[in-house]
C-alpha positions as CSV (number, residue, x, y, z in Angstrom):
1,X,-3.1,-9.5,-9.6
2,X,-1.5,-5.6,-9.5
3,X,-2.3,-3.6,-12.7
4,X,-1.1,-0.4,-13.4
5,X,-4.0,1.5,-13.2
6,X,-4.5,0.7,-9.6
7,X,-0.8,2.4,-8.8
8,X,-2.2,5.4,-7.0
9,X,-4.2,6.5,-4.1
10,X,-7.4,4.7,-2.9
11,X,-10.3,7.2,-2.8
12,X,-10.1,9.7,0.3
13,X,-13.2,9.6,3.1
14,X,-11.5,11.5,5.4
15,X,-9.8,15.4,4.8
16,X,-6.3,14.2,6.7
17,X,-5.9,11.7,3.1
18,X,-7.3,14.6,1.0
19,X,-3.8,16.7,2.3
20,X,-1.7,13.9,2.5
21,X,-2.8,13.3,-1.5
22,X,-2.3,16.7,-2.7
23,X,0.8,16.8,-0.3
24,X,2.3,13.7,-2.3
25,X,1.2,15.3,-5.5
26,X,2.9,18.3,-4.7
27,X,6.2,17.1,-4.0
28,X,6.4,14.5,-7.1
29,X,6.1,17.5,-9.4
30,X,9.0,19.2,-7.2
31,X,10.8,15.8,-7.7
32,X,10.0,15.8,-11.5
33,X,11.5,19.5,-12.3
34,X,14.7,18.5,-10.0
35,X,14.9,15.2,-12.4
36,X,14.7,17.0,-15.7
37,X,16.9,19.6,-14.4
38,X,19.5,17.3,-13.5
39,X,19.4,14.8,-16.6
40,X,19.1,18.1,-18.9
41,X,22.6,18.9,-16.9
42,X,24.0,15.4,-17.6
43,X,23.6,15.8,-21.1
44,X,25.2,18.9,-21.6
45,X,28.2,17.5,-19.3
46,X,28.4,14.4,-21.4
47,X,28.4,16.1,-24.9
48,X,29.7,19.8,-24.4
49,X,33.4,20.1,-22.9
50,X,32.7,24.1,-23.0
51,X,30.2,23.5,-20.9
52,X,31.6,21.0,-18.4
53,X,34.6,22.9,-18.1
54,X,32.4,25.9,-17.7
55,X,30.0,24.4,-15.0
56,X,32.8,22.5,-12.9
57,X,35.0,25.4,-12.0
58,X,32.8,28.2,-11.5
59,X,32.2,29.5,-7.8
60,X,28.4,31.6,-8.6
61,X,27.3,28.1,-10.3
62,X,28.5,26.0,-7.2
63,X,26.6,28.8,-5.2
64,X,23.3,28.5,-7.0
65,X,23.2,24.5,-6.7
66,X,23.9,24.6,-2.9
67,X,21.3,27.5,-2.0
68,X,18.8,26.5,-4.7
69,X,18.4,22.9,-2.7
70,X,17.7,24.6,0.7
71,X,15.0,26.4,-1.4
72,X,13.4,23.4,-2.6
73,X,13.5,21.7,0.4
74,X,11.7,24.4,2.4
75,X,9.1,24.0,0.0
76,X,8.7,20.2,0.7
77,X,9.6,20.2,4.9
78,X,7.0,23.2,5.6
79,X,3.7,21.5,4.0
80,X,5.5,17.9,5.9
81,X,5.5,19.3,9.2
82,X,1.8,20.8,9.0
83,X,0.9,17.2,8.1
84,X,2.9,15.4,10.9
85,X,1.1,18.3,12.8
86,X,-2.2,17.4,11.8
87,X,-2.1,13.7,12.3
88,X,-1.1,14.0,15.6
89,X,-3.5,16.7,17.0
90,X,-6.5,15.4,18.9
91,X,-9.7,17.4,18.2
92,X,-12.3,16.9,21.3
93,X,-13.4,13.4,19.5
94,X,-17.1,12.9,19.8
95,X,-16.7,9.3,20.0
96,X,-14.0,7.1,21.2
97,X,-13.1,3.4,19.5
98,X,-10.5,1.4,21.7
99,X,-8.7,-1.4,19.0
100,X,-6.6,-4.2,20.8
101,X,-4.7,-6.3,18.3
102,X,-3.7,-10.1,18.9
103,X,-2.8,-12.8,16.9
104,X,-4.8,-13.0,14.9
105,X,-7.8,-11.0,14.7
106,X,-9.0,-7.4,16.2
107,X,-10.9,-6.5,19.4
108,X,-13.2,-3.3,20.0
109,X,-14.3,-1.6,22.3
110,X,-16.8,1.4,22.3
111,X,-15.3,3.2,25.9
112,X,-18.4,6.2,25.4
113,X,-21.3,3.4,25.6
114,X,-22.2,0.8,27.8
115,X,-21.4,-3.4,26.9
116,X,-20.4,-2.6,23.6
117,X,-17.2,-4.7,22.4
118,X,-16.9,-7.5,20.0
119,X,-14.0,-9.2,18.5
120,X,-13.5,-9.4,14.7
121,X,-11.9,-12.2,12.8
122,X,-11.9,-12.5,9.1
123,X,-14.3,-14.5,6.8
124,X,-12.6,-17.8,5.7
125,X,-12.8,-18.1,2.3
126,X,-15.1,-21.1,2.1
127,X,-17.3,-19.0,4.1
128,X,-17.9,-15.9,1.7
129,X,-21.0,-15.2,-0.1
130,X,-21.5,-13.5,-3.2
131,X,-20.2,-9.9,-3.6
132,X,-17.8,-10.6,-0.7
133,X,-14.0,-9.5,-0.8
134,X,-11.4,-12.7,0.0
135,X,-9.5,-12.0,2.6
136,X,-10.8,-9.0,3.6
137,X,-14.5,-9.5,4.7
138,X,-14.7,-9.7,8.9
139,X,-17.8,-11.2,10.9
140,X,-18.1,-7.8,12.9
141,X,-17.8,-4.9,11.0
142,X,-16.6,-1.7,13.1
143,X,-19.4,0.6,12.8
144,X,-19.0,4.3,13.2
145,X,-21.2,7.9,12.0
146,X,-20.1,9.9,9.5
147,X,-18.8,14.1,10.1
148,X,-17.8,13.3,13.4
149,X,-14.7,13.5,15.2
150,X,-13.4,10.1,16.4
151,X,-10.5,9.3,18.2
152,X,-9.1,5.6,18.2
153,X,-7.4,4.3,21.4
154,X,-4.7,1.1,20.6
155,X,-2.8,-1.6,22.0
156,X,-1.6,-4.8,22.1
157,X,-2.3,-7.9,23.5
158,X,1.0,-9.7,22.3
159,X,3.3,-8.5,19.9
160,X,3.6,-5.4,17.7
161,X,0.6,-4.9,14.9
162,X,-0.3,-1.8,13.0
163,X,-3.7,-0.5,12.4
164,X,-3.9,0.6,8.9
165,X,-7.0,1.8,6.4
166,X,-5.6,3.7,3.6
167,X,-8.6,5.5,2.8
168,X,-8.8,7.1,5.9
169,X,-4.9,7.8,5.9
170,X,-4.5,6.1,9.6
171,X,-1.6,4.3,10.4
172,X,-1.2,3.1,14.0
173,X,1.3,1.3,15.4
174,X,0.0,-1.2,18.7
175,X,2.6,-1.9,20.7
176,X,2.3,-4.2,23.9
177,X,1.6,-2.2,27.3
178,X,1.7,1.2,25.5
179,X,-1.2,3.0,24.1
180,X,-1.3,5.2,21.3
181,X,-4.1,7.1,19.7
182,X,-5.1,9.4,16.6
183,X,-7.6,10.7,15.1
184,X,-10.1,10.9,12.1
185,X,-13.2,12.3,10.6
186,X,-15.2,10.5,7.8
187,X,-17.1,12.3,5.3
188,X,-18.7,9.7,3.5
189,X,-20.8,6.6,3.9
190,X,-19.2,3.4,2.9
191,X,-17.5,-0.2,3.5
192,X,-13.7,0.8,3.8
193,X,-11.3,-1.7,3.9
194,X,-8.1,-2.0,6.0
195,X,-5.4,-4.2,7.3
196,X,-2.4,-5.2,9.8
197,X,1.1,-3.4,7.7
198,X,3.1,-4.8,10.4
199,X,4.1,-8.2,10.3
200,X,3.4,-9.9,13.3
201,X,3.6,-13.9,12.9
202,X,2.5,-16.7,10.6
203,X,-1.2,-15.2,10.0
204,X,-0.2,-11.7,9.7
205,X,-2.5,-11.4,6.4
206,X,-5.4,-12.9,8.2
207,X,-6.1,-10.1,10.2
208,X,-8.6,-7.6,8.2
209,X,-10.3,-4.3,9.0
210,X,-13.6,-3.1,7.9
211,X,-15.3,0.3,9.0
212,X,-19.1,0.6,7.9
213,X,-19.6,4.1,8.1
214,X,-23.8,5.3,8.4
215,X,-25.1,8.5,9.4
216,X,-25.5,9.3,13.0
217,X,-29.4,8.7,13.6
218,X,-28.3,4.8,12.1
219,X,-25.6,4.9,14.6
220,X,-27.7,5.8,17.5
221,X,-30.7,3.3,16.2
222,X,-27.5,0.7,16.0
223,X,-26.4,1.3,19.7
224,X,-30.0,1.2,21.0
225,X,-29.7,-2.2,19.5
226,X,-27.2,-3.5,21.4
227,X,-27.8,-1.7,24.6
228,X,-30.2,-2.3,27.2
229,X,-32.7,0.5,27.9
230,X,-31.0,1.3,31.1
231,X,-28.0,1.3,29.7
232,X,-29.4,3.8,26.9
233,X,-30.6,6.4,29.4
234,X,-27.1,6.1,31.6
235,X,-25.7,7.0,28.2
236,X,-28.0,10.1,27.7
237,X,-27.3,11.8,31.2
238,X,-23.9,10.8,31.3
């Protein structure tokens, strides 16, 4: 059940939700000054005729409200399009995650290494153990380092589905036989919890994400467990 106190952000892991928070706290204090202004205004219009006649037929007042606007919304567009900048910009990702979406679950695929892919289908409830999340827990966890650049690759199999973990401040929309990508760098080790924001059938909110990010000598000792040792050295000279 939604309580107040868990109205705002989740925690950031990655700096593109760091700007995107202070970016949103930013513009709600614009949006606060604008609302006092304005019902500071309506109240003097509502109680003072001097004052309405004054503020309703006079040309350097109607000039102030129309330029001050552009003003403020400088301030808010500028900051916007660095963002919009920002999330789509591809930084020469260290690693490369592929993410196919179908109804209903997730597939991965790690393009860099060699027979790593896995589906990932959420834990039915009767199936959780203790200190498990209900409807969120998966039965293969996307694993990825931490303080490296990763780009994620996504599709779909069948019909439109959106890969979304809000911590991270990714978004992605799959679309069938189009593939989009983005990028993301997490600074922190963790469970972070995500999941499909587009609706896409009957079991839309069956369809979880989970990222466990570990530091990169876990990651490697991961992949050399799931690789053969051939594989492993085709990896290191490659």
């Amino acid at each position: 059940m939604s309580t107040w106190n868990l109205l705002q952000f989740q925690n950031g892991i990655s700096p593109l939700i760091e700007q995107l928070i202070f970016f949103h706290d930013h513009t709600i204090i614009i949006i606060l000054i604008i609302t006092i202004l304005v019902a500071y205004l309506i109240f003097i219009l509502f109680f003072n005729k001097i004052s309405n006649r004054y503020l309703l037929h006079n040309q350097i007042i109607e000039i102030i409200w129309t330029i001050l606007p552009a003003f403020v919304l400088l301030f808010i567009a500028l900051p916007s399009l660095r963002l919009l900048y920002l999330i789509d910009e591809i930084y020469k990702p260290i690693i490369t995650l592929k993410s196919i979406g179908h109804q209903w679950y997730w597939s991965y695929e790690y393009p860099d290494f060699i027979n790593i892919e896995f589906d990932s289908y959420m834990i039915p409830t009767n199936e959780l153990i203790n200190n498990q999340f209900r409807l969120l827990e998966v039965d293969n966890r996307i694993i990825l380092p931490i303080n490296l650049q990763i780009r994620i690759l996504t599709t779909s199999n069948d019909v439109i589905h959106s890969w979304t973990v809000p911590s991270l401040g990714v978004k992605i929309d799959r679309i069938p036989g189009r593939l989009n990508q983005t990028n993301f760098i997490i600074n922190q080790p963790g469970l972070f919890f995500g999941q499909c924001s587009e609706i896409c059938g009957t079991n839309h909110r069956f369809i979880p994400i989970v990222i466990e990010s570990i530091s990169i000598k876990s990651f490697i000792n991961w992949v050399k467990s799931i690789i053969s040792l051939d594989d492993w050295k085709q990896v290191m000279v490659s």
